[in-house]
N, C-alpha and C positions, 0 to 999 in steps of 0.2 A: 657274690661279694656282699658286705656289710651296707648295711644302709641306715639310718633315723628316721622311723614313721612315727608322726601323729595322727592315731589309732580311732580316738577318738575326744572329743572335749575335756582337758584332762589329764589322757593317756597319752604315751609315747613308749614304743618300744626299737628294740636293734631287731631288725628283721636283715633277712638274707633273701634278696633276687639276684638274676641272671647279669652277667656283665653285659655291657651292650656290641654288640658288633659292628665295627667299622663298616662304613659305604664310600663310596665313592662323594666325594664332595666335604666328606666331614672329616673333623681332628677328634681324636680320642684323648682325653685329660685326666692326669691321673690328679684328682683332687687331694691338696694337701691341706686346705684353711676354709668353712665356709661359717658366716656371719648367721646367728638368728634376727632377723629385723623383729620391727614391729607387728608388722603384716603375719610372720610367725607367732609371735608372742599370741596374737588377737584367734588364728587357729588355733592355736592352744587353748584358749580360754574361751573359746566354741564363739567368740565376736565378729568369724570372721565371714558373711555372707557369701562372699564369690568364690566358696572354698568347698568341693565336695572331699568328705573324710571317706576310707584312711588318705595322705598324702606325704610325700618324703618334705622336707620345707626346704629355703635354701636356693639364694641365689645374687647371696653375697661371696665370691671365691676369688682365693689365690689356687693357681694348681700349677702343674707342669706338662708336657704336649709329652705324651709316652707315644703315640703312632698318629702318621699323615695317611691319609687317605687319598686314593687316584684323583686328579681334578683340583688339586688345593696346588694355590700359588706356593712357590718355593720360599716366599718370605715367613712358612711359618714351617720351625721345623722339632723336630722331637728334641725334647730339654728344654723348650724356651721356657720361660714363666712367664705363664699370662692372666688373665680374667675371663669374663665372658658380660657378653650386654645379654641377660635376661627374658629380654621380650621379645614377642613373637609380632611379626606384624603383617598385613596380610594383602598389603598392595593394592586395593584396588576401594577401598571406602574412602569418604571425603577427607580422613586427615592423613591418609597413606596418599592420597592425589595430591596434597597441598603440600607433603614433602615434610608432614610430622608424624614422620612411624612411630615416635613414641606413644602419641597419643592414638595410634590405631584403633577403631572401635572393637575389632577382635582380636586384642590382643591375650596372651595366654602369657602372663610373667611365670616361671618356674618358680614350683614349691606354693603357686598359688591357685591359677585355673591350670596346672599340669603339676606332672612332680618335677621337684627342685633338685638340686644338688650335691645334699647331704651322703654323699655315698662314696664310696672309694674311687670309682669311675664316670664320668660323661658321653658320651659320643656329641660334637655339635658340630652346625654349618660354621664350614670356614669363615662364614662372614662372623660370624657371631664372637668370634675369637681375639681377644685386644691384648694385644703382646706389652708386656711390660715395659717400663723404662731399664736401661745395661743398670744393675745391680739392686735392683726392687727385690725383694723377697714375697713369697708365697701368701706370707702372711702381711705385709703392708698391701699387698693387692687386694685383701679380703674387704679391706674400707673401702676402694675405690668408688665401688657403686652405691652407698647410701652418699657418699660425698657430691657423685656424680649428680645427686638427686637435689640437693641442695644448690648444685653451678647453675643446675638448669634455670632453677625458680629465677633466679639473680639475672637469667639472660629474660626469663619473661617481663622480667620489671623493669628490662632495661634503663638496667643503673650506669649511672655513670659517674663522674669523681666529683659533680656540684649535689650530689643528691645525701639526703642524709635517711640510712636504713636501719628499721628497726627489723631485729629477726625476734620472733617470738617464740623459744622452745630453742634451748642447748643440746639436743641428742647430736647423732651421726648427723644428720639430715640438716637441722640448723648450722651446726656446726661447720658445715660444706658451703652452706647459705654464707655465712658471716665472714668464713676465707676469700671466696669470691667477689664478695661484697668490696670488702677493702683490697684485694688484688686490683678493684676497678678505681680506685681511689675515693670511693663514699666513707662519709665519716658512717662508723657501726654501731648501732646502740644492741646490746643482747637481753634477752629478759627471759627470766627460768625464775623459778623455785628453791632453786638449789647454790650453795655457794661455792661448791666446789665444783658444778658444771659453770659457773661464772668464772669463776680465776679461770680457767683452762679457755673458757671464749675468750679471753684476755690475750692469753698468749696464739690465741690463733686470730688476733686481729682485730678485735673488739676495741673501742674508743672509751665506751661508757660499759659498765653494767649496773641492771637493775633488777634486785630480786624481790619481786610485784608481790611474793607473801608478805612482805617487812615495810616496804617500802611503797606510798602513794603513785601509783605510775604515774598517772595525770600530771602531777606536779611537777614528777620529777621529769620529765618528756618537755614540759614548759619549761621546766631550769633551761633543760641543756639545748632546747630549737629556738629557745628566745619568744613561746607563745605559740612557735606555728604547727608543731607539731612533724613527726617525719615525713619526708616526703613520699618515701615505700614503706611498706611495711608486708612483713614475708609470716606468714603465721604456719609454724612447724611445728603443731600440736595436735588439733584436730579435735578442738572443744567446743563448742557451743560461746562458752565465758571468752574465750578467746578469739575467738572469730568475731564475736559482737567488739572487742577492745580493737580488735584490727581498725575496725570500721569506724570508729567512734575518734579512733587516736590519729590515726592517720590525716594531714594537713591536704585544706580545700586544693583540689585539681590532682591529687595525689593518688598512688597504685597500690592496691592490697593485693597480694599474692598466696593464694591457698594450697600449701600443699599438704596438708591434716586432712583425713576422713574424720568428719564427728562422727558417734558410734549412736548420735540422737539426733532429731529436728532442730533448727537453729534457727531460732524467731530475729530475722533483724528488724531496725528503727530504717525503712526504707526512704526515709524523706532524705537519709544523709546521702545515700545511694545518687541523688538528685540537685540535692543544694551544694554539694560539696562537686560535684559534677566528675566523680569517685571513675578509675578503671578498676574493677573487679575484673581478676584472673584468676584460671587455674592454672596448676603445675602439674602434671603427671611424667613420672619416670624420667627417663634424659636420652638425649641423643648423642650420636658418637660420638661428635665433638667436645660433649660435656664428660666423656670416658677421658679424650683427648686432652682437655686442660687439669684435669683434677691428676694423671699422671705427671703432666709437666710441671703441676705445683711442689707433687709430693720428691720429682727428681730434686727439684733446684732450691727449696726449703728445708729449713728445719723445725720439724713443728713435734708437739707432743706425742708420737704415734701411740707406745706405751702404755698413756694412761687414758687414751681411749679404749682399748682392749680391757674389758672390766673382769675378765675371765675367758682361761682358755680348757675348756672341755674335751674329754675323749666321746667315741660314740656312745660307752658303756656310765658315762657321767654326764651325759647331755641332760638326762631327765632332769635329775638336779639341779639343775644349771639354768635350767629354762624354770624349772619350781621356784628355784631363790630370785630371780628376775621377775615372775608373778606374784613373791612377797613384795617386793620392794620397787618397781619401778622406774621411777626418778631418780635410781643411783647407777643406773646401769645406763653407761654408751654400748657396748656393743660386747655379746660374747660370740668367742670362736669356738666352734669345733675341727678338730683337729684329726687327720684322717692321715 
């Protein structure tokens, strides 16, 4: 079967491996939608450390259940359209005891410390398998999971609807951030670069936007909190400039949430760490539960799906697709490849 490997920093070609064989326990997927994230993009561009090359990437999907395997409950059966949760986790290290598999210390996310999903076919654990809402398609399931990644941060900040949130960074990722956010009733403030990833936080919930190239943040964060600055603030970028603005902006006794890899050292002003008597958190990946609402949003909403999809790719046009996305960056939510 066809596959998308990146070959090496750089490189990507369509290679052909073995389909996988059904076992007992597992559903076989015929993938029809999988997402490049970021974490692809940064393989590509040889940034990404926890990645040994070649590796298929991929593990953003819509697909459909082509064969069950012995041992799998009957609630999952051939034709469904589902997704899949990504990560691997390993039951028995401090955050698998405390009951956040996400954050498992051996975790292996597909397409990144294993291969990913880019291929015609899957085999996975039944558990792993998240059935769609009655009429989702293939392809709106392909966002679920950078979305789902964004609810998560939202539940570590524990917002709630007196809180006012700043997301920092409009991608898939923020974007899921800022839905969440105002699904819990916080007023949203959103901050990017760009204006047309603003207007579109707008419509997925956004109160305020500010785009911090044009615009004084500082000041403008005073307009709109009356001085105090937001009470969270969710940084979905993974800069150095922006991690230190988390910190800096965010109002005394208040919760910054990291869910950006900087790709560098990030010197903070630690004393704010202390006077401000600051929660610093992290976010990594999401729980099922966080698969669970970002479905329930997507059933019972109308929001732009469309023009999040910046581009939909074949295998034999991935390369390009992922090339034009390393020109340009900040204009791409998310491309699919299409299988």
């Amino acid at each position: 079967m066809k596959a998308v490997q990146i070959t090496a920093p750089g490189e990507m070609a369509v290679v052909e491996i073995a389909k996988p064989e059904l076992k007992a326990g597992e559903v076989l997927l015929k993938i029809n939608y999988v997402g490049f994230c970021g974490s692809d993009l940064n393989t590509y561009l040889g940034r990404n450390p926890m990645v040994n090359l070649p590796v298929i990437p991929g593990h953003e999907v819509g697909a459909t259940i082509e064969e069950v395997g012995g041992d799998v409950p009957d609630t999952l059966k051939a034709g469904m359209v589902v997704t899949l949760n990504p990560y691997s986790n390993c039951g028995k290290c401090p955050s698998c005891r405390n009951g956040r598999v996400n954050a498992c210390e051996h975790n292996e996310t597909m397409g990144v410390q294993r291969n990913g999903a880019m291929c015609e076919y899957v085999a996975m654990p039944w558990q792993k398998v998240i059935p769609a809402a009655d009429g989702m398609t293939p392809k709106e399931c392909a966002l679920i999971e950078p979305m789902s990644v964004g609810f998560h941060a939202v539940s570590r900040a524990a917002v709630t609807d007196i809180d006012t949130v700043m997301v920092i960074g409009c991608g898939m990722i923020g974007m899921g951030a800022i839905v969440r956010a105002a699904l819990r009733g916080a007023t949203v403030i959103a901050v990017d670069l760009d204006d047309e990833k603003l207007a579109i936080a707008r419509r997925m919930g956004a109160h305020y936007t500010v785009n911090s190239k044009d615009e004084d943040l500082h000041a403008r964060l005073a307009e709109i909190t009356g001085g105090d600055g937001p009470d969270v603030v969710i940084e979905a970028v993974g800069s150095p400039f922006t991690q230190n603005s988390a910190i800096s902006e965010v109002a005394f006794t208040g919760r910054v949430v990291f869910i950006g890899y900087a790709k560098a050292e990030t010197a903070f002003i630690t004393k704010y760490f202390v006077q401000k008597e600051l929660d610093i958190r992290g976010s990594r990946n999401a729980m099922p539960s966080d698969f669970r609402a970002v479905i329930h949003f997507m059933q019972h909403n109308d929001f732009p799906k469309e023009e999040l999809i910046s581009a939909v790719a074949t295998p034999a046009t991935a390369h390009d697709a992922m090339k034009d996305w390393a020109a340009a960056p900040a204009k791409v939510f998310r491309v699919l490849v299409e299988f």
